[in-house]
N, C-alpha and C positions, 0 to 999 in steps of 0.2 A: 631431523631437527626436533629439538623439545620445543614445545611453544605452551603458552598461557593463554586465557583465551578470559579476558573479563567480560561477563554481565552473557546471559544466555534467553535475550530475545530473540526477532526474526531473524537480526543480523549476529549476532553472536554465536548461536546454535550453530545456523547454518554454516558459518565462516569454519569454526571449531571441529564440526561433522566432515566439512569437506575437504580440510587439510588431512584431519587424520583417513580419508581416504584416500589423499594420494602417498600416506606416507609416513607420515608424520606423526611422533607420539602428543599428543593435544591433550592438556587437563585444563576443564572449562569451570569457570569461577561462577557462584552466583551468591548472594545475601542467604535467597529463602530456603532454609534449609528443608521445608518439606518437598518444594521446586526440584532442589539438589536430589530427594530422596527417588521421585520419582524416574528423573533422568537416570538414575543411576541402574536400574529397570527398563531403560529404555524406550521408556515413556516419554511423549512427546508434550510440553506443553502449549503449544500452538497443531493447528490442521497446515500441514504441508506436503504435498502428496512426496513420496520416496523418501521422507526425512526420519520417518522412526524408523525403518526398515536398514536404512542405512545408521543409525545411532547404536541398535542390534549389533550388529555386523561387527561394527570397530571396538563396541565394548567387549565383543567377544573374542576379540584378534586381539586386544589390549593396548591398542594404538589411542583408544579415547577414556578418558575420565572425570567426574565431576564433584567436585568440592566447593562447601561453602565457607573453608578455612583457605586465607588469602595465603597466609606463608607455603603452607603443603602444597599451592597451586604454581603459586610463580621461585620456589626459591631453586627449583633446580631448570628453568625453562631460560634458554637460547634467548627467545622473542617472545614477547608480551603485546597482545592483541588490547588495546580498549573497545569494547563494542558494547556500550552500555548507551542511553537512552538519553536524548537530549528534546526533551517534548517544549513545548510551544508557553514562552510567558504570556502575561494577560498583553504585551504591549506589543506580539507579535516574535520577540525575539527569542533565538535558542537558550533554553535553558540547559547551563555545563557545571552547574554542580557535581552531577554523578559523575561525568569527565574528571572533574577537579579532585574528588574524592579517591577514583579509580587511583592518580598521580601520587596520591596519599600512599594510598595502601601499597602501591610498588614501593613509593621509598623506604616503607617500614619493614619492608621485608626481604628486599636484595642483598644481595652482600657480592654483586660481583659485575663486570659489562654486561648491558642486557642493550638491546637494542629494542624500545616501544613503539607500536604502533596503531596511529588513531585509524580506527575503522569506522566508529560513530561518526555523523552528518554532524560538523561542527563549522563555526562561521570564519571567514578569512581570519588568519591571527592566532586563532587558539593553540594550534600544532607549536609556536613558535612561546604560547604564554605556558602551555605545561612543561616543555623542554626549563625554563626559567624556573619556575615554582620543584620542578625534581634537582635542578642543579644548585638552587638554594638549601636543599636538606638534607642533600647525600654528601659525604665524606672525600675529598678530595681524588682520595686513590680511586674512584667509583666512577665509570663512565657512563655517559646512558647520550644515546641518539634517540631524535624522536622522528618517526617518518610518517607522511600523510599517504593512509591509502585506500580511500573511499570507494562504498560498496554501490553495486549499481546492481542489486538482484532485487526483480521482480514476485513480490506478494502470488501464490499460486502457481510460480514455477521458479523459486529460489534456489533448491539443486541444482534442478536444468539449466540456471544460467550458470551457476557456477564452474559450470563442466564446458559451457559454449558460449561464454558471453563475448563481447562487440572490445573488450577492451580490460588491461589491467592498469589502472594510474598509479603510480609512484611516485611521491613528492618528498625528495629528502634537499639534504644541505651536504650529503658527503655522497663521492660515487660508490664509496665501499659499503653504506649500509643501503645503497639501491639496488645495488649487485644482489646483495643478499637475500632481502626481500625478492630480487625476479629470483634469486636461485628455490629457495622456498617454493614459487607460484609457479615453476616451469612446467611440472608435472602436469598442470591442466591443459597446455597447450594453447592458451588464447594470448592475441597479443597482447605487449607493454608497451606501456607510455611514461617515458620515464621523461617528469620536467623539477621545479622548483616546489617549495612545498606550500608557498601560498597558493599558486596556478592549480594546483592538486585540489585543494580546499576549496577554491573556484567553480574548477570543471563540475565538481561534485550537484553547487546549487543550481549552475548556468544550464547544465543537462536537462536537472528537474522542473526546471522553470521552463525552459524549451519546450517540452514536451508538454505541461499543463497548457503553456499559448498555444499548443495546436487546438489540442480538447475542449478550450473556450472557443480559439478562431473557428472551427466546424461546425460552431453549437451555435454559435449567431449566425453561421451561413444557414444552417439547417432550419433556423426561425423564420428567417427572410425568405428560403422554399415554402415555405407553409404556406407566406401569405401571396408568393407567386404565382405558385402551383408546379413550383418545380420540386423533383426525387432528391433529397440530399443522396441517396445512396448512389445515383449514378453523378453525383456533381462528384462526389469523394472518390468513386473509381477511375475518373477522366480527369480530378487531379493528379490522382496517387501515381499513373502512369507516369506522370512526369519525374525522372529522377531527381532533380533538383529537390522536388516537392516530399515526393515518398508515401509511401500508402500506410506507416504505422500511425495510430493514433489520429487517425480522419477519422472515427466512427461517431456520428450522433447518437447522444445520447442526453441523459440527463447529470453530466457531470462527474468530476474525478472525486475523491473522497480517498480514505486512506491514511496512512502513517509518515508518507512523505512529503505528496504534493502540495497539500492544504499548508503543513507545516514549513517544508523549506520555501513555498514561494513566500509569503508572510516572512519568513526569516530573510531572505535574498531582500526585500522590499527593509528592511530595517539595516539590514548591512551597509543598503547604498544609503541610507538615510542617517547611518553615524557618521558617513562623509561628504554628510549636506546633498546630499543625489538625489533626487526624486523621480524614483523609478515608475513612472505614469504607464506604464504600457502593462509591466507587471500587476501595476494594481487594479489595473481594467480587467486582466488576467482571472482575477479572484473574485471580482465584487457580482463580472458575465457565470461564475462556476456558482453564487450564490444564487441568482434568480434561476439560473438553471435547474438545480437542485430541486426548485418547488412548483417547475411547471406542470409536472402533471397535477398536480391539486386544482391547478384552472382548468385545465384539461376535460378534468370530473365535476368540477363546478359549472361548465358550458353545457355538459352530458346530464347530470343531475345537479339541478340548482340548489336544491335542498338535500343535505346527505345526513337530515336526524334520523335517528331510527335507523338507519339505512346498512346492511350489512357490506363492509367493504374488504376484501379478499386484496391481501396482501400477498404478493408471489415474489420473494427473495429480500435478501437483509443485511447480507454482507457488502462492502462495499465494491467485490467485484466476484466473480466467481472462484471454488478453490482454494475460500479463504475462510476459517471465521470470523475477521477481523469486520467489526462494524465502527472502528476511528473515523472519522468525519464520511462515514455514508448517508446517502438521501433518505433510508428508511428512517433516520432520527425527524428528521425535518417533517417526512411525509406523514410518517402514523402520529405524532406531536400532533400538527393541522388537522388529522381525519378525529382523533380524539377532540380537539377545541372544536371543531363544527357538529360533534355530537353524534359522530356515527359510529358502529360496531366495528371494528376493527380485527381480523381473523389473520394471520402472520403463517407465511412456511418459507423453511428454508431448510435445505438438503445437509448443512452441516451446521450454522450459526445461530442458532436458534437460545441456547444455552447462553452464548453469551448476551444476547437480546436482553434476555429475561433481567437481565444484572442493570441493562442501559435504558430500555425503551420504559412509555409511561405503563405503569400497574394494570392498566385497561386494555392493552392491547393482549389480543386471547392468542394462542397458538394452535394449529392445526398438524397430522401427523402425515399430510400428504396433499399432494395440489388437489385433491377431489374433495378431501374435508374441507378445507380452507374455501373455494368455491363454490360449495353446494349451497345452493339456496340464497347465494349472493347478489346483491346488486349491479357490482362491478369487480372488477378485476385488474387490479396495480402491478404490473412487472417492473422492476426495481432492478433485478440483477440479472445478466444473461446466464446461467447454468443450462449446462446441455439437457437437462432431467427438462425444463422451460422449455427449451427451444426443438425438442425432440415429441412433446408429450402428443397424443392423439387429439385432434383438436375437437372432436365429440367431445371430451371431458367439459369443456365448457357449456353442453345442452346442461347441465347439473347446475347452472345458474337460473335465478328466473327470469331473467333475459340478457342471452348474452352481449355482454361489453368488456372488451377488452381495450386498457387504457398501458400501452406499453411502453418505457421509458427505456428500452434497449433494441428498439426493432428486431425483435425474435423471429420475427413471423414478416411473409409474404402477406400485401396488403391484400391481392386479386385471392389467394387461397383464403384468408378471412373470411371476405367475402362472400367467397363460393359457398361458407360452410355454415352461412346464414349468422354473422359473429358482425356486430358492430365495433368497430376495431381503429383506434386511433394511433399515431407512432408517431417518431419525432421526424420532420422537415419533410415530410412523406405523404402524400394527396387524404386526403378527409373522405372517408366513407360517406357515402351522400346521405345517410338519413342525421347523420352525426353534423356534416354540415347545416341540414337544415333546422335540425337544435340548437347551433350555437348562432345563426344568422335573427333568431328569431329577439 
């Protein structure tokens, strides 16, 4: 099958990459032409472990190609992919301009059935308003179907899902252009779910919403351990048994962050709200992931009242591991607050560091490994769990002047902390006693 593949972000690349490896010859569209230049090289411009390796590969079988002239891309292609960006207005809601644009540029350049399909996160409706905006400017003889088929691939293993994910959704209005699209997708072998194409547009936000209300609901159970005295970690392994319940996304931490969740729960919370819904549970969802975000700052304010002067070791940046993406992660919130209370701020991060430089405030310094970053530190902020964190010797911390580890990912065994003479706090997880008797006082 020829396919077209607009706009070549997370979801674009990746989509683009992995049809043309089951198959498929894929020519992936983007604006920037120097973006284009690099792709074309094989060059990644995002961190996604197996994705350049695999871009290589198909460029060099001839099954993949990249342009940023929209006719040469889509005027010989079967199916036409939209996967371009729909980021977050100031009021909450999805913005689909580059949607609406993408609709554009197919009709100016088809001339014959193409079958389009919304891959971008876009709000109940839209699949149904761009099918209308393309059949207002195409030429009678000219048919085009629009099908919904929403991506569920996880930041830092977006290939891997692609080859083994939980589900494929199809949301059309004709069974001939759902057929199509499973026939396209069967190569990967994961199941379909083939329904209506608003339900499609649905499932998309209801998933990602889902899953942030675990991430908040674990995170106020986790608060409420602290002040018990109970382990979040064994409360979250003696729910997870429970099938009902399920053990993904029970881990305490200091919150979700990201390209999706931040956005589509915000977007899902204005969706119900164009039809007078007032989604209270969602918005509890968001406002529990914003105090979250900032508790370690109280954390080091209980530990050190006063953090002027004070050199503060920042350990990860991205908003999860495996990524560079730092869109709605904690270190914004974090090093912002360690800069406004006056302290030195020392930053590592195993691959995101580059784009930090571009986001975070001018003041915060970079380190070229967890031993620069902590030497001669105050304390020590875990941010993100990277295995390079959760694997390192935990001597490396004698290299502070005294060690404190303030971790926002429970990396570490509290009793091994302990043992290794490291004042060591984590999230819903019992308080080292010299650490309690600082913050009692």
């Amino acid at each position: 099958m020829k396919i077209a593949v607009i706009g070549t972000g997370y979801v674009g690349l990746v989509t683009g990459v992995s049809l043309a490896e089951i198959g498929h010859r894929v020519s992936c569209i983007d604006v920037n032409e120097e973006k284009v230049a690099k792709m074309q090289q094989g060059i990644s411009p995002i961190y996604e472990p197996g994705l350049s390796e695999l871009m290589t590969k198909n460029i060099n079988e001839r099954r993949l190609s990249f342009t940023s002239n929209h006719r040469e891309g889509i005027e010989q292609a079967d199916v036409i992919y939209i996967a371009v960006g729909t980021p977050e207005k100031s009021d909450g809601s999805a913005d689909l301009s580059f949607v609406v644009q993408a609709a554009h540029n197919i009709v100016d350049c088809i001339n014959h059935n193409v079958i389009v399909v919304i891959k971008s996160t876009v709000p109940v409706g839209t699949n149904d308003m761009i099918s209308e905006i393309m059949q207002c400017h195409l030429t009678s003889d000219i048919e085009v179907e629009v099908v919904s088929n929403p991506e569920f691939l996880k930041e830092g293993s977006a290939i891997y899902d692609s080859f083994h994910g939980d589900r494929i959704v199809i949301g059309a209005n004709s069974e001939r252009a759902a057929s199509l699209i499973e026939q396209i997708n069967q190569p990967f072998q994961v199941p379909v779910f083939k329904t209506d194409i608003k339900s499609a547009e649905m499932i998309k936000y209801a998933s990602n919403a889902f899953l942030a209300t675990k991430i908040s609901f674990i995170n106020e159970i986790s608060n409420i351990c602290e002040l018990l005295g109970a382990d979040i970690e064994n409360v979250s392994n003696g729910m997870g048994m429970d099938q009902r319940i399920g053990s993904q996304f029970l881990k305490a931490g200091i919150g979700y962050g990201g390209s999706c969740f931040p956005k589509d729960t915000k977007a899902l919370i204005q969706i119900a709200g164009n039809v007078e819904y007032e989604f209270e549970l969602l918005k509890g969802v968001v406002n529990v992931n914003k105090k979250q975000q900032g508790i370690l700052i109280g954390k080091l304010n209980d530990c050190l009242p006063n953090i002027l002067g004070k050199k503060i070791a920042v350990l990860g940046l991205a908003f999860k591991p495996n990524t560079d993406d730092l869109r709605e992660s904690a270190s914004i919130l974090v090093t912002t607050e360690l800069i406004k209370q006056g302290a030195e701020v020392v930053a590592y991060d195993p691959i995101a560091m580059t784009n930090a430089k571009s986001i975070l405030d001018p003041l915060v310094q970079y380190a070229v490994s967890i031993e620069e970053a902590i030497e001669n530190s105050d304390a020590a902020l875990i941010l993100t769990d990277w295995d390079e964190f959760k694997n390192v010797d935990l001597a490396v911390f004698k290299k502070m002047k005294k060690p404190l580890v303030i971790d926002g990912r429970n990396c570490f065994s509290v009793k091994e902390m302990e043992r290794n003479g490291i004042d060591y706090y984590s999230i819903g997880r019992s308080v080292p006693a010299k650490i309690a008797e600082v913050a009692s006082i």
